[in-house]
C-alpha positions as CSV (number, residue, x, y, z in Angstrom):
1,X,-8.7,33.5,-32.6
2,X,-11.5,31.2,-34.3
3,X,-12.3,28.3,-32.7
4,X,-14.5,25.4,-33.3
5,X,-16.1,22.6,-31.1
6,X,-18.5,19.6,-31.0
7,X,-19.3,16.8,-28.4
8,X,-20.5,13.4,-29.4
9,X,-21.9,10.9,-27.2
10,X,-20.0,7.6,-26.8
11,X,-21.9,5.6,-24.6
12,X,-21.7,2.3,-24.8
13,X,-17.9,2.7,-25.6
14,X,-15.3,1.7,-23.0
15,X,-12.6,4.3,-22.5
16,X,-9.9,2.3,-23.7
17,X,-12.5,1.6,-27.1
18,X,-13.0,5.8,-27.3
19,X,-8.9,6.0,-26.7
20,X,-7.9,4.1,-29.9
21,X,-10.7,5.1,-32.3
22,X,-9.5,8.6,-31.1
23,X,-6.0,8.1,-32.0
24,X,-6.5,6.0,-35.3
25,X,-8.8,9.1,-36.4
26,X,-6.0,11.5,-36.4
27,X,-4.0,9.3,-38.5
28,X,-6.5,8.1,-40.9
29,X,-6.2,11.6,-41.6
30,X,-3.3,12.3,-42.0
31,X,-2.4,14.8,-39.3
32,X,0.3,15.4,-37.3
33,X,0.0,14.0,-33.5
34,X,1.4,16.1,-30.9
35,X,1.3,13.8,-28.0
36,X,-1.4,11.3,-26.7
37,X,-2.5,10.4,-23.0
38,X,-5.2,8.4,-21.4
39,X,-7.2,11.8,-21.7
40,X,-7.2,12.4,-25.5
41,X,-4.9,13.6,-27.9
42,X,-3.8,17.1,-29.7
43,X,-3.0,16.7,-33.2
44,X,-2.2,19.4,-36.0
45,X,-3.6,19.5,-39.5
46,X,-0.3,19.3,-41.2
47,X,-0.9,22.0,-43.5
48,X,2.3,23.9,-45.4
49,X,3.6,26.8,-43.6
50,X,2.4,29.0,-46.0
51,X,-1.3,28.0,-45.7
52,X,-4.1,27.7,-43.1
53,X,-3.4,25.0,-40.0
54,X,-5.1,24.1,-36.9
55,X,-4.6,22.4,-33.6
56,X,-7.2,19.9,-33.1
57,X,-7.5,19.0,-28.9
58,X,-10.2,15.5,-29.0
59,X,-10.9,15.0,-24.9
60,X,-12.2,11.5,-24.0
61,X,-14.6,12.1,-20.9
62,X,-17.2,10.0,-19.3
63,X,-19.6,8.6,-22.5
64,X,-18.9,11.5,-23.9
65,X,-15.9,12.7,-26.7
66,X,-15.3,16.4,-27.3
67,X,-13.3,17.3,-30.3
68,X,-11.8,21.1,-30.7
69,X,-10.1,22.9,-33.6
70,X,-8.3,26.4,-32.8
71,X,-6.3,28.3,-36.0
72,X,-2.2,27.8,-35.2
73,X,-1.5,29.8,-38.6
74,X,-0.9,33.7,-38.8
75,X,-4.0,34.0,-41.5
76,X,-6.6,36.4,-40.2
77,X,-9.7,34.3,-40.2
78,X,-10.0,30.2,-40.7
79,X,-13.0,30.7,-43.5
80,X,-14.5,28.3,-41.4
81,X,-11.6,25.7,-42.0
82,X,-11.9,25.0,-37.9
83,X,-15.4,23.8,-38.1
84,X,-14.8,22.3,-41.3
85,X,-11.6,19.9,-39.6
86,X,-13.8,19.1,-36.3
87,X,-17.1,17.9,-39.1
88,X,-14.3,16.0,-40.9
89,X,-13.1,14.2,-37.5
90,X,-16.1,13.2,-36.2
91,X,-17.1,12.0,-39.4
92,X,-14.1,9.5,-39.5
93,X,-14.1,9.0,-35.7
94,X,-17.9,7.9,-35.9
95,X,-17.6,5.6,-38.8
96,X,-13.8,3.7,-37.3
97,X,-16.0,3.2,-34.0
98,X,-18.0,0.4,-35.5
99,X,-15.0,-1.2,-37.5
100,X,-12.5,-1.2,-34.6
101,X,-12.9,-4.5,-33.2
102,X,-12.4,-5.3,-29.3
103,X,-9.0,-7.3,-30.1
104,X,-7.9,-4.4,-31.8
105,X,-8.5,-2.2,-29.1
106,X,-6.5,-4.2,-26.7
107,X,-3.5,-4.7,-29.0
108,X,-3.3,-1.0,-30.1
109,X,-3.8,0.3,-26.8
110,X,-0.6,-1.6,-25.4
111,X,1.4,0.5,-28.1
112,X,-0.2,3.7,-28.0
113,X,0.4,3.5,-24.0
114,X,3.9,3.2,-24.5
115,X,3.8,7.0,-26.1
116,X,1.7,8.3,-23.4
117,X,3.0,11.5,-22.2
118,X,4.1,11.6,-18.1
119,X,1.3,13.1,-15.7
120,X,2.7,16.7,-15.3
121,X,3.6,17.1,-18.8
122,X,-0.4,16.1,-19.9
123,X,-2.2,19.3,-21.0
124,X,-5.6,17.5,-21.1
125,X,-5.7,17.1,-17.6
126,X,-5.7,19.7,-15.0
127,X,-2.3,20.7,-13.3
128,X,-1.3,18.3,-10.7
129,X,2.0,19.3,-10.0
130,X,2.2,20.5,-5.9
131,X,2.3,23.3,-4.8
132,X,5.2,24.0,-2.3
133,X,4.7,25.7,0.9
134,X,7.2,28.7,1.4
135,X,8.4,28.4,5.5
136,X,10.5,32.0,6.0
137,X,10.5,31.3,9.7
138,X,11.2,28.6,12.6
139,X,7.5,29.2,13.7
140,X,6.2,28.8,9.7
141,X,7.6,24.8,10.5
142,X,4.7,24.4,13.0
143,X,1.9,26.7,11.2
144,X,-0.4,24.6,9.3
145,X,-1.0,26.2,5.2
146,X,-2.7,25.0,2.6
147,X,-0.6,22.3,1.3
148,X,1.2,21.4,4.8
149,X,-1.5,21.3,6.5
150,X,-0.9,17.6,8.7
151,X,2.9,17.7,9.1
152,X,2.8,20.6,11.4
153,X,0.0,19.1,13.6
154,X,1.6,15.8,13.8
155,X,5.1,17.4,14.9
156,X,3.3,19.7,17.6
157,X,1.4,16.9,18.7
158,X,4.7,14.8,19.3
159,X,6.0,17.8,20.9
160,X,3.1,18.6,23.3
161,X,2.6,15.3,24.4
162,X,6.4,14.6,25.1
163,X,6.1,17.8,27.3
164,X,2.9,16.4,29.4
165,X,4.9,13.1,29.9
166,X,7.8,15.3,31.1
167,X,5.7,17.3,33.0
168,X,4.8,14.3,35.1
169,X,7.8,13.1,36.2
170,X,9.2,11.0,33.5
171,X,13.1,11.4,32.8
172,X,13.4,14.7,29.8
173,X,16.9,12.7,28.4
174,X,16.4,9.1,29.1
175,X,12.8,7.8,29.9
176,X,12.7,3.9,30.7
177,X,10.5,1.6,29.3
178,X,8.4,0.9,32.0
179,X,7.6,4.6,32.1
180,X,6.4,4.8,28.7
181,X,4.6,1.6,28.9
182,X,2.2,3.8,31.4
183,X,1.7,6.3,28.8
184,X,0.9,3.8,25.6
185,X,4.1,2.1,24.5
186,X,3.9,-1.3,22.3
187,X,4.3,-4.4,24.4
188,X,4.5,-7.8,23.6
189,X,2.6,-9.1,26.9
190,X,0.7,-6.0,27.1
191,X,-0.8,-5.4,23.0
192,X,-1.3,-8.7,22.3
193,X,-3.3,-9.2,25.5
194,X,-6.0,-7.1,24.4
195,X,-4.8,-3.2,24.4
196,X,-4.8,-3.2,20.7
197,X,-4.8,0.2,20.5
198,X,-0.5,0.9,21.3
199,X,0.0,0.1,18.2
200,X,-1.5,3.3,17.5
201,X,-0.5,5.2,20.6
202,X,3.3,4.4,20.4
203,X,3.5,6.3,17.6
204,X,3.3,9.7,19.7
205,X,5.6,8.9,22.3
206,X,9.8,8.9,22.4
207,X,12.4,7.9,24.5
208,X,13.3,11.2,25.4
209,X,14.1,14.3,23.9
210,X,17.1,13.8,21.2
211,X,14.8,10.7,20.0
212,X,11.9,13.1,19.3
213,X,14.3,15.8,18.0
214,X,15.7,13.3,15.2
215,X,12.0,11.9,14.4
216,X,10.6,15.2,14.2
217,X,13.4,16.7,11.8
218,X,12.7,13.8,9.4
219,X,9.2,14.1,9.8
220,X,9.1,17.8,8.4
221,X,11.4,17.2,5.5
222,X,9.5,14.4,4.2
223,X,5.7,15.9,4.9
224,X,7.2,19.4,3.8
225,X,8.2,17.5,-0.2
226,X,5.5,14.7,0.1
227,X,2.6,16.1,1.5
228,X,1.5,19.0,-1.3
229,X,2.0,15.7,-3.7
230,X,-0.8,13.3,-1.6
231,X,-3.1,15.6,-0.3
232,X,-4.1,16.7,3.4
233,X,-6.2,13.3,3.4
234,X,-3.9,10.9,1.7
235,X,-1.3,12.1,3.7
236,X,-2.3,11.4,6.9
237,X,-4.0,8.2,6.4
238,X,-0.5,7.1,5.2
239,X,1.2,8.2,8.4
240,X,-1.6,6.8,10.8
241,X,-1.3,3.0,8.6
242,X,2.2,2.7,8.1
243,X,2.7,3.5,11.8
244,X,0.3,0.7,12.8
245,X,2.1,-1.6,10.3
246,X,5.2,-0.9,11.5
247,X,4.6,-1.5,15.3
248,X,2.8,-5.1,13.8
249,X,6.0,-5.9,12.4
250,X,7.8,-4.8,15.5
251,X,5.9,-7.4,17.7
252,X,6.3,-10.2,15.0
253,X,9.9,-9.7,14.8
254,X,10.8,-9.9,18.6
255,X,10.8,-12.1,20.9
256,X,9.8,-9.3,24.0
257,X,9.6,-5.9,22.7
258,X,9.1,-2.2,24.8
259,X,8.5,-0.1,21.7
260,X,7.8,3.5,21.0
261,X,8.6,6.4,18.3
262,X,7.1,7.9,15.0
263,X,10.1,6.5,13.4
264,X,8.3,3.3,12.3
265,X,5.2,5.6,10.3
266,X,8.2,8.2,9.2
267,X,10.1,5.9,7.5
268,X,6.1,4.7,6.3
269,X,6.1,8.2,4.7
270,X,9.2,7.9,3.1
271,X,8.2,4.3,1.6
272,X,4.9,6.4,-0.2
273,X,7.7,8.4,-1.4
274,X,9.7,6.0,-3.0
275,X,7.0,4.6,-4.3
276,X,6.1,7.7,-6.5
277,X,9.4,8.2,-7.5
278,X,9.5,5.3,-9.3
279,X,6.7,6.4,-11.3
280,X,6.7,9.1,-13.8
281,X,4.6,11.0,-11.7
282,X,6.9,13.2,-11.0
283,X,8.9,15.3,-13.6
284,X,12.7,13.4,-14.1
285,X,14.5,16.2,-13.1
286,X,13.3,16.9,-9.9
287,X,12.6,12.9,-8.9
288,X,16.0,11.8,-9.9
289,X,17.3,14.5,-7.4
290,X,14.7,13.3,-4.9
291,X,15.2,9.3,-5.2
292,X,18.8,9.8,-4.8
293,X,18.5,11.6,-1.3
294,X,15.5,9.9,0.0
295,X,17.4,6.5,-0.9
296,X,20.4,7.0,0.9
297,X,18.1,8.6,3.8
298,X,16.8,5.1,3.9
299,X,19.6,3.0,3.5
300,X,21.9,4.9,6.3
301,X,19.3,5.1,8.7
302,X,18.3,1.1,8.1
303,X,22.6,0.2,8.5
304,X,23.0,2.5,11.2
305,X,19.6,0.8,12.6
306,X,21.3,-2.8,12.5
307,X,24.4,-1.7,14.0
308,X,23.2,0.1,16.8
309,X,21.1,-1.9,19.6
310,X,18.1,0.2,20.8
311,X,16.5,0.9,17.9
312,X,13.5,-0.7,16.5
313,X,14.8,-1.8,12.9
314,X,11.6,-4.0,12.4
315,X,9.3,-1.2,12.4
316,X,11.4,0.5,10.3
317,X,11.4,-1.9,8.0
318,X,7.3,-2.6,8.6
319,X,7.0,0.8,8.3
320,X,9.2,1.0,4.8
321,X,7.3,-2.0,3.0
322,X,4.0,-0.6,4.0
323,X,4.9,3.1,2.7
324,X,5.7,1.3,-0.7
325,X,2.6,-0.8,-0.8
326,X,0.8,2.2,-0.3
327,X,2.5,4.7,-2.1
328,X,1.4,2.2,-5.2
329,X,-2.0,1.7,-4.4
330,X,-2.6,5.3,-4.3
331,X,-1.1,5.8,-8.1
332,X,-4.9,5.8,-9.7
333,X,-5.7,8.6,-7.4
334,X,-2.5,10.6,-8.1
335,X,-3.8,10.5,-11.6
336,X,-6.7,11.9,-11.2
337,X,-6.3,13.8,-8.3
338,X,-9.9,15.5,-8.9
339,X,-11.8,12.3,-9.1
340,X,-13.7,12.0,-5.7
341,X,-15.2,8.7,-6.6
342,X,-11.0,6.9,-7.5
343,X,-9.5,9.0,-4.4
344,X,-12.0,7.8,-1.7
345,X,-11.8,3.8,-3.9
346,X,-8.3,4.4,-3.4
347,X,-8.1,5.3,0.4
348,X,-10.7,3.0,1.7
349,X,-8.6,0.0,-0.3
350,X,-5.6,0.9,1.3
351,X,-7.1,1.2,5.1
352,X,-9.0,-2.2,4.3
353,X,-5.4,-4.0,2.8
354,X,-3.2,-2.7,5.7
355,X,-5.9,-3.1,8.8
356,X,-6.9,-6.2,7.6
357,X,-2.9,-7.6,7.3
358,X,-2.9,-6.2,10.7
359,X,-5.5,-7.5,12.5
360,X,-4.9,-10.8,10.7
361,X,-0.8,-11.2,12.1
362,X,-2.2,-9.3,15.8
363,X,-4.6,-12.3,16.0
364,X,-2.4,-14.9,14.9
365,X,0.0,-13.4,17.5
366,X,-2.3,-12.9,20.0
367,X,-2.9,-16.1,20.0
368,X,0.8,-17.4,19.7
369,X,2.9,-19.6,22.4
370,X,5.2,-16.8,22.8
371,X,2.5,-14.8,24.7
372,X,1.8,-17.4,26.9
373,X,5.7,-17.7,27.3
374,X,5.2,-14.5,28.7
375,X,2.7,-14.7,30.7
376,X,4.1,-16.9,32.7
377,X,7.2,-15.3,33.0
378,X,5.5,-12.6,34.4
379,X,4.8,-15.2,37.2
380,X,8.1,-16.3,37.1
381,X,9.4,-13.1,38.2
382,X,6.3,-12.7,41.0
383,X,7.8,-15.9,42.4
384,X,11.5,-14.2,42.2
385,X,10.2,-11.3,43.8
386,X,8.8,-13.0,46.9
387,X,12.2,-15.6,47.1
388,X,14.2,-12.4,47.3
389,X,12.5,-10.9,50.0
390,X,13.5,-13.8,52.3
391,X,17.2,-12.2,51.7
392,X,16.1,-8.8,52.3
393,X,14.4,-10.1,55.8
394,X,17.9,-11.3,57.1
395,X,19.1,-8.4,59.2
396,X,15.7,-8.3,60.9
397,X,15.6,-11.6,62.2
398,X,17.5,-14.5,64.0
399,X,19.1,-17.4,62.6
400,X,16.5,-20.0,63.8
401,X,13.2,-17.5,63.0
402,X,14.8,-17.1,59.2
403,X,14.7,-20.9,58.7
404,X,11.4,-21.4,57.7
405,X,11.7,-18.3,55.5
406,X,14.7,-19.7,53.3
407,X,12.8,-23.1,52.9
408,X,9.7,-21.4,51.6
409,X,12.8,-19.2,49.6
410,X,14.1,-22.7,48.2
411,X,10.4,-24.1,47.2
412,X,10.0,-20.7,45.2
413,X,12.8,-20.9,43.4
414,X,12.4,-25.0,42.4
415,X,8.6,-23.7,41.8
416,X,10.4,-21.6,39.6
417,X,12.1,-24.1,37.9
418,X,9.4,-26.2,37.3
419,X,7.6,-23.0,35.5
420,X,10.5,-22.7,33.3
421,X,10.4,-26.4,32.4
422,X,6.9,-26.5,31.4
423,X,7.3,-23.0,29.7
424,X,10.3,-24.8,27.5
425,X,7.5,-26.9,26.0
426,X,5.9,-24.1,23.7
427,X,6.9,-23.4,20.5
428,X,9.1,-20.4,20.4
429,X,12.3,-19.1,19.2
430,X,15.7,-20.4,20.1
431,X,17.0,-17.9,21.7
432,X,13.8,-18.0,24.5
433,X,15.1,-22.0,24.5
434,X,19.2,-20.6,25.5
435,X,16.9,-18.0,28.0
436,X,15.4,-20.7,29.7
437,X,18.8,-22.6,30.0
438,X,20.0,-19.4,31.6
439,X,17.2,-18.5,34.1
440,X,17.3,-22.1,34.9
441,X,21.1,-22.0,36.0
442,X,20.2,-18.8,37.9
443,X,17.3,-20.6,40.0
444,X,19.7,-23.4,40.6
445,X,22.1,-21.0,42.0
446,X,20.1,-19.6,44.5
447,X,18.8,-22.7,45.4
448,X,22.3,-23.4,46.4
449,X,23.1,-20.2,47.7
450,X,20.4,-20.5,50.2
451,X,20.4,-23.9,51.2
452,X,24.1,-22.7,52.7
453,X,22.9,-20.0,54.6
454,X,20.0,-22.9,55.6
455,X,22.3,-25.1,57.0
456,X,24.6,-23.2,58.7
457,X,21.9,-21.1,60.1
458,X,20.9,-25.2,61.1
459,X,24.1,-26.0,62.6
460,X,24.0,-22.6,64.7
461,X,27.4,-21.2,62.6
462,X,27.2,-18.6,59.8
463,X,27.7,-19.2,56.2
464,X,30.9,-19.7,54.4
465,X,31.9,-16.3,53.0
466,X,34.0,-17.3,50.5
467,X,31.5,-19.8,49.0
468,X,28.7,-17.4,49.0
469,X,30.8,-14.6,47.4
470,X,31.9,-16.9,44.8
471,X,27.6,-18.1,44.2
472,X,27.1,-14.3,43.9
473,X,29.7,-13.9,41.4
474,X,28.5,-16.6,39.5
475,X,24.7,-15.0,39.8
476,X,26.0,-11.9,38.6
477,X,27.4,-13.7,35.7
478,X,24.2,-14.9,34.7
479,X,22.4,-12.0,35.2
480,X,24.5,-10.1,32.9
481,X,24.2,-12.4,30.5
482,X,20.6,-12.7,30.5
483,X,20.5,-9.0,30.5
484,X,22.1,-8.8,27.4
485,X,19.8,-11.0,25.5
């Protein structure tokens, strides 16, 4: 098949400028547009049936516009007809580029973008839809290919660090927080007092083994789809942001938090997702199919989130918001997914918007009443500690040695009180204010509590049963109800 071709320079010429003079060439002459893109346009020479035609490709690249004619009819040669239609194009595309004024360009462009043929349907550009990796095994979900390459060394990493935790003691079904909080877990007291870096860390560990099961399962159904679409790099940059964004929101949201789980950069993932789908990126029937069941995905798991207490719903939500934010910055890049100069623009952007929104609420947090709230809470419960030892010293001791003990007891717990009063004067949330009410009702009741086993102890007799089990059950009242908070 004949075939003609000719590259003119266009420098000085935005893209936008070369776009329209492209497209008002083919119909100045006359011809027959196929489809146009942000790359070009292919047109046809609109010739009878019966007589010679060509399809005319005219690619806009950098300062540079190349124009080719190829023979589409059934006649043995083109008598040079292809050479002939690129002279005549160039000829009106070189003479329209001076006439076409700026104000034109910007008004014509704005329609001819409306035409502008989806991504994956753009023969102009080079094939961007993914590439799928076949798994025909259980071991094929933690084998790293070409085009799930991240997912699998995320998920083992998970696993293998769940297993050394277990390994050393802590609980395989229900770990505690305080357990975790050894190993890397975000912390209200303990992140925004310097250790930065659980925000990252959390990320890896879980409370236990179901809670990595159901993380892990939703981590290889979303990397398995959305990973051949962003790319090794891409892909993983979005997991490691979204999870720090996510365990941000986390300790903006509550009041004391013990946080941990990939959930937060999971449902991060499934944020970039969205985002795509609601592009035409992705051909309308496959991401119809796709929006539908990554929606509902989202919207169970953020009901069942509300309705259930344990789990973190904030960094769900963090995580979500920051998936979308992301997902849409990384459009241009998706567009030109061989562009190395828009990719890395595109991925340095997005670390410098979502670790600089980051560092910016950690500071402000950091620096917040409610951490110094906490902090001397933390004394608060030092003081509790060494009040209740005076109780646990009882059975060791005789009435008149213990005496001194439960007066020291009695000036811990009112220098308790004191520390709660003060700590009522910083600006934090209401429900710390109904705490302080509480823990304040609970010192008091101690007080009294000991000041009966005081002065019977005084008056050589023992305490009043009755009216010490009735202080306890009143303590235990308390206690529940802070413990629900």
């Amino acid at each position: 098949m004949d075939k003609a071709a000719q590259t003119i320079s266009t420098t000085g010429l935005s893209q936008k400028h070369c776009l329209v003079t492209a497209f008002e060439s083919v119909k100045s002459l006359g011809w027959r547009i196929r489809f146009v893109s942000d790359a070009g346009v292919i047109a046809y020479t609109g010739n009878s049936g019966f007589s010679w035609n060509g399809e005319v490709t005219v690619r806009v690249e950098e300062d540079q516009l190349r124009v080719e004619c190829v023979s589409t009819s059934a006649m043995p040669i083109d008598d040079g007809r292809n050479e002939s239609a690129v002279r005549q194009y160039v000829g009106v595309f070189e003479k329209l580029r001076t006439v076409i004024t700026e104000e034109e360009v910007r008004q014509k462009y704005r329609l001819y973008e409306q035409d502008f043929v989806p991504p994956y349907e753009d023969t102009l550009k080079p094939d961007i839809r993914p590439k799928f990796n076949l798994i025909t095994s259980f071991w094929g979900f933690f084998r790293p290919a070409k085009n799930y390459f991240f997912t699998p060394v995320l998920v083992s990493l998970n696993i293998l660090i769940f297993l050394t935790m277990v390994g050393s003691g802590i609980s395989f079904i229900d770990p505690n927080g305080q357990s975790l909080l050894a190993w890397g877990a975000n912390s209200t007291v303990a992140t925004l007092n310097g250790q930065w870096w659980r925000l990252l860390t959390n990320c890896f560990l879980h409370f236990g083994i179901i809670h990595l099961a159901l993380n892990m399962y939703a981590l290889v159904f979303v990397g398995m789809l959305l990973e051949p679409f962003l790319g090794k790099a891409k892909f993983l940059i979005a997991y490691l942001l979204t999870g720090i964004a996510a365990s941000v929101v986390s300790l903006w949201w509550h009041d004391y938090t013990i946080s941990a789980g990939a959930s937060g950069a999971i449902f991060g993932l499934y944020g970039v997702f969205l985002a795509i789908l609601s592009t035409n990126h992705i051909e309308r029937s496959i991401r119809n199919g796709l929006l539908s069941s990554i929606g509902m995905f989202v919207i169970y798991n953020l009901v069942y989130g509300s309705l259930k207490s344990g789990i973190d719903n904030a960094a769900h939500l963090g995580g979500l918001v920051s998936g979308l934010l992301i997902g849409y910055l990384y459009w241009p890049a998706l567009r030109r997914p061989d562009d190395t100069r828009v990719n890395r623009l595109v991925i340095g952007g997005a670390m410098i918007l979502i670790l600089s929104l980051s560092a910016f609420t950690y500071i402000v947090l950091s620096r917040s009443d409610r951490v110094i709230y906490f902090k001397r809470m933390e004394s608060f419960y030092q003081l509790e500690e060494k009040a209740l030892k005076v109780v646990g010293q009882e059975d060791n001791k005789n009435s008149d040695a213990l005496l001194p003990d439960l007066q020291q007891g009695i000036s811990y717990w009112q220098e308790g009180i004191s520390l709660i009063n003060e700590s009522d004067k910083l600006n934090v949330s209401s429900s710390i204010h109904s705490k302080n009410r509480q823990l304040i009702k609970y010192c008091q009741l101690r007080i009294k509590s000991y000041q009966i086993t005081y002065y019977a102890y005084q008056n050589g007799t023992y305490p009043d049963q009755k009216q010490v089990f009735e202080i306890n059950q009143q303590i235990k009242e308390v206690m529940n109800e802070l413990s629900s908070r």
